[in-house]
N, C-alpha and C positions, 0 to 999 in steps of 0.2 A: 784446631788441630788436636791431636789426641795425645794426651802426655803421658811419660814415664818419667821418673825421677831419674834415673841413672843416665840415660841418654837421649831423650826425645822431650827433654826439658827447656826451658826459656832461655836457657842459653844458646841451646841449638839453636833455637829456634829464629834467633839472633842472625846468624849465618844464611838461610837462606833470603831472609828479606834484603840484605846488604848484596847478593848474587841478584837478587829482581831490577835490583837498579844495576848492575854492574854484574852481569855472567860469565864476562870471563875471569872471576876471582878464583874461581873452582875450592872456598872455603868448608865448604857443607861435606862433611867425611862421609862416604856412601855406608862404612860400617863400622860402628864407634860401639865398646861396651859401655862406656860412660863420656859425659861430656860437663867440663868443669866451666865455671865465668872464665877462670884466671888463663885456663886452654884459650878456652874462646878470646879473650883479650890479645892474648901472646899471637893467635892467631890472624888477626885482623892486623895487629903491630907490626908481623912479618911482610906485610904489603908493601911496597917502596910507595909512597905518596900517598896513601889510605889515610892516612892519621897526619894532621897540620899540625897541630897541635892538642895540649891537654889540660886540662880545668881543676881542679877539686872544687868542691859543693860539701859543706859542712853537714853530715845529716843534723836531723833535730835533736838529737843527742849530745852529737859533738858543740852545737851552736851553744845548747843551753851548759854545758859545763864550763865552756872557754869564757863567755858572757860572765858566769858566777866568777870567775878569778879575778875580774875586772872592779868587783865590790870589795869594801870595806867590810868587815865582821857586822858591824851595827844595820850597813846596805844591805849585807847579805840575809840579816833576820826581817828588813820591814821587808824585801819582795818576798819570802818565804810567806809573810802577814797579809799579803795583798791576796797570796792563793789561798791559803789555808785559814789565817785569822779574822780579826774583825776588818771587815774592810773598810771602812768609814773611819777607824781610829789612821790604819794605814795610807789611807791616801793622806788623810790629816795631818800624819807625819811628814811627807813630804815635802812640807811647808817649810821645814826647818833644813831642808839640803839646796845647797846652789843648781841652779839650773843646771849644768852639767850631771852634777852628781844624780839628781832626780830622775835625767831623761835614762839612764842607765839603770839604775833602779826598775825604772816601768818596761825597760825594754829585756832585760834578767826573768821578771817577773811577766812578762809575754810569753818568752821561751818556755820556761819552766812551766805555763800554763797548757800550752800547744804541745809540747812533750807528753803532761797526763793525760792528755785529751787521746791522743793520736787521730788516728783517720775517722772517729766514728761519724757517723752522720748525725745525728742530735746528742751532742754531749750533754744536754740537760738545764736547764732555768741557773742555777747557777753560776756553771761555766758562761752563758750567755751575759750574767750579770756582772761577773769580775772583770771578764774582758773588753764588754763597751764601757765600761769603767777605767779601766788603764788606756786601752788606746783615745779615751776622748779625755785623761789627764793628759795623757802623752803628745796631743795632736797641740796643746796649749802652749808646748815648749818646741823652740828652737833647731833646738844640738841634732845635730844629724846622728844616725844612729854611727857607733863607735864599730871601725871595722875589725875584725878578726883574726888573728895570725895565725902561719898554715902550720896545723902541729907538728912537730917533727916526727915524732910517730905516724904519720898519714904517709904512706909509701904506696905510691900503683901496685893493686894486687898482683899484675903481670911481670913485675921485678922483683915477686920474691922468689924462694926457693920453687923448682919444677914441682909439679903434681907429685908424680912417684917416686919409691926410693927404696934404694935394694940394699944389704947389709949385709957385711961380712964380719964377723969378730970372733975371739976367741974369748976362753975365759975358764973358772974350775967353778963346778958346785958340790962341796963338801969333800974338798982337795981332790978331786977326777979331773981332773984336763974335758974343755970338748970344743969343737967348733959349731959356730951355726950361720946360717946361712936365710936371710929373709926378703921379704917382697913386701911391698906395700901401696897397690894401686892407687890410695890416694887416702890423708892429703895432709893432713897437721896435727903432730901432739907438741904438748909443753914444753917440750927441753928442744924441739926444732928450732931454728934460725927463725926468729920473730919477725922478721924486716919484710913487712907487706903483707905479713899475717893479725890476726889478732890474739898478742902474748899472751890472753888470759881464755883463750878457746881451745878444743881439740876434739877433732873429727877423723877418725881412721875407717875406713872401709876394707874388708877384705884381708888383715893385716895375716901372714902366716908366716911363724919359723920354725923353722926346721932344726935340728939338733944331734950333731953324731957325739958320742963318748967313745972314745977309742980305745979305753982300757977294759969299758964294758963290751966293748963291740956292738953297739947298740946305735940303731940313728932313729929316731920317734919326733912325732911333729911336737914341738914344744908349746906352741899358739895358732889358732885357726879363730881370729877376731871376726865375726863378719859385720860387727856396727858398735863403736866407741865415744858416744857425745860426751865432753865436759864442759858447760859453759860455768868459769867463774870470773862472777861479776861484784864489783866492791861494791860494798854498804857503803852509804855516805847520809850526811842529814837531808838532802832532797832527791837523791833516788834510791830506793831499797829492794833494789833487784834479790831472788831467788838463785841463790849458786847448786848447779845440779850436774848431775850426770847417769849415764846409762850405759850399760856395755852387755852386749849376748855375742856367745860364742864358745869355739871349744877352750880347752887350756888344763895343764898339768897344775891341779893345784898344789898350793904348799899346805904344809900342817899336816902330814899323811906321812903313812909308814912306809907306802910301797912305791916300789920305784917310777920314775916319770913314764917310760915307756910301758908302763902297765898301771898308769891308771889316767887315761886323759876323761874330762867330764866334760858333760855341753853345760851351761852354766850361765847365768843372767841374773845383772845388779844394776840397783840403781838405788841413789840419793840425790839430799839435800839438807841445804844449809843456808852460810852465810859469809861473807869474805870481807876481808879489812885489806886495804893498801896502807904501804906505809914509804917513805923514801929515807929511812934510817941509812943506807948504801949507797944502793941507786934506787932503782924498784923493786921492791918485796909487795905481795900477792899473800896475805895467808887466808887460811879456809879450812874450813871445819864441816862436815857433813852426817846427818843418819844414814845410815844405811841399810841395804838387805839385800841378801841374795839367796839363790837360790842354786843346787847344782845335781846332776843325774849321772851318774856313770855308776857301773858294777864294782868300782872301788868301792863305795859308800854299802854299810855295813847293811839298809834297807835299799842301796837302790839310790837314793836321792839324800838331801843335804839342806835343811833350810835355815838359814841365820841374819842376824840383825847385830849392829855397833854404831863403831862411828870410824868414819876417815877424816883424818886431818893434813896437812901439807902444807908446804911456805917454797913460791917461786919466785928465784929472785936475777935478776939480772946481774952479773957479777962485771960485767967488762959488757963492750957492745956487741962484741961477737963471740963473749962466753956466757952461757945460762945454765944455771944449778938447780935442785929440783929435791926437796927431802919431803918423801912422805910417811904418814902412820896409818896403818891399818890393825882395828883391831874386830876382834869379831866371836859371838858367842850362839853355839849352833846347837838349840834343843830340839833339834825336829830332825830325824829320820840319822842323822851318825852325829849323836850328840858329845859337844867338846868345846873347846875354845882354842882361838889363833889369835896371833899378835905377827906381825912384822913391820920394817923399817925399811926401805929404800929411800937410797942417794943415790941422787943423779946428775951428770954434766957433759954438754953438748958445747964443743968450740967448731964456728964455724969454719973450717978454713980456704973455703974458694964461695964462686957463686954454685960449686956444685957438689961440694963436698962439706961432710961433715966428721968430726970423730966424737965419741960418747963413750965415756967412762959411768958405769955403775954396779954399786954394790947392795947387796939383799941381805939383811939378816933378819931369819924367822925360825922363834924356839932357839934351838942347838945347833940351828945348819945357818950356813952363809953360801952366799951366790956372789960372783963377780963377772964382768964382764968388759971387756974393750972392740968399739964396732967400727970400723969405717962404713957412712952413708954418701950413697949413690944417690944425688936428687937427677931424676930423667922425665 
């Protein structure tokens, strides 16, 4: 079949093989601008007797972290020595854990190997040599493998918040009163209701607000996002993921003299970094990234805007249906309207229904401050 990302993707595409067997589900939308899993799932779930029941399935990710908790500090460095170190001193070690302890060990040390490997089709002579190495230790002993508990964080994507979500709030920037008014076809930032999402991702498409000042008499679009990824992912001693993000789109930047409705720029950034979890509260998230961007509107003194810094952040879970969010951005731009920026945003999202949310935050960058209070429509 021939694909599109937005709506003629494998999720669709879901929908009509489920109608081959069963036509009169009438599931398959004759015209969709986009089509999400979590739709698709929601959609199949709305069936009376479609769905018996449901399963979780650990991916290899979740299998090999929840395994590593089940080690002792000393467990957790020989399977670490089984992938990485000498092998032969490590299996050696072995010898000295009870059978129990061992088979968990080699079976930690499985995961963690099938993890870096992923799908390739010839991982290479050494992956081939560590792993008939552990499973022909492992096949020596006994212990059934140690089963796994369903993390609580693991929620059906179809029970989190709806795809879209529309936004009313008010709020002043540099004491003007305004209101603003947004849309947001789809589908998750950071200070959203996490439950069924993943807390430490964000993905916006399309994202636009609108913005009236009433003392200026002014209404001007304040954001026109049309693509937002953040993935941050924690550093840990056995996986060391890349924490990044990107975003293009229009937007009123800050650090300028002239006012919002007379100067929006199309504008495109991305970084990376590195992120550390910690559970000092509940969950905290911090992350640190390079960055650069770039931006073009007739505000800029050439035309266009090019600069590089760093962004940092700490997201923390404060209560289970409140989420906080401070970030820093700072930024130094020698190319085409040369200057420097700095600002701070704080931010908090309570959720209060399965379809509502409220979001308090506040901006300060330079001499000017922004605040905001939004009620969100998830639909």
């Amino acid at each position: 079949f021939r694909y599109f990302f937005l709506n003629k993707n494998c999720s669709y595409q879901l929908l009509p093989l489920l109608e081959a067997a069963r036509p009169d589900l009438g599931l398959t939308p004759s015209q969709a601008l986009w089509v999400i899993p979590s739709d698709t799932l929601r959609a199949v779930q709305a069936v009376p007797g479609l769905v018996s029941s449901l399963r979780y399935r650990h991916s290899q990710s979740t299998k090999m972290r929840l395994r590593r908790t089940l080690l002792a500090k000393e467990e957790k460095r020989l399977a670490q020595d089984l992938i990485h170190g000498d092998l032969d001193s490590a299996l050696a070690s072995l010898e000295a854990l009870p059978a129990a302890r061992a088979a968990l060990s080699l079976d930690a040390a499985s995961d963690y190997l099938l993890f870096l490997t992923g799908p390739r089709q010839d991982p290479g002579e050494d992956f081939k040599r560590r792993e008939a190495a552990i499973l022909g230790r492992r096949n020596r002993l006994s212990e059934p493998v140690a089963s796994l508990p369903h993390p609580p964080w693991a929620v059906p994507p179809h029970e989190g918040h709806a795809t879209a979500r529309v936004g009313l709030g008010t709020g002043f920037r540099d004491g003007y009163l305004f209101q603003e008014v947004g849309l947001r076809p789809a589908l998750h930032d950071l200070l959203d209701p996490p439950h069924g999402y993943s807390a430490d991702g964000q993905l916006e498409m399309f994202h636009a607000r609108i913005r009236h000042e009433r003392t200026a008499g002014r209404t001007y679009l304040q954001e026109l996002t049309l693509l937002d990824i953040t993935s941050i992912s924690p550093w840990d001693a056995w996986v060391r993921p890349l924490s990044w993000k990107v975003r293009t789109g229009v937007e009123t930047p800050d650090g300028l003299d002239a006012e919002p409705w007379d100067s929006p720029v199309y504008g495109s950034s991305a970084g990376a970094g590195r992120a550390f979890g910690t559970s000092l509260w509940r969950d905290e998230l911090w992350y640190a990234l390079a960055a650069a961007d770039a931006g073009f509107g007739s505000v800029f003194r050439d035309g266009y805007r090019l600069g590089a810094g760093l962004d940092g952040g700490l997201r923390i879970g404060i209560a289970p249906r409140w989420s906080g969010l401070i970030e820093a951005k700072l930024r130094r731009y020698p190319g085409g309207d040369p200057g420097s920026h700095w600002k701070l945003r704080f931010g908090q999202d309570v959720r209060l229904s399965d379809g509502f949310s409220l979001r308090i935050e506040l901006g300060i960058h330079e001499q000017k401050q922004d605040a905001a209070v939004t009620l969100h429509r998830f639909l």
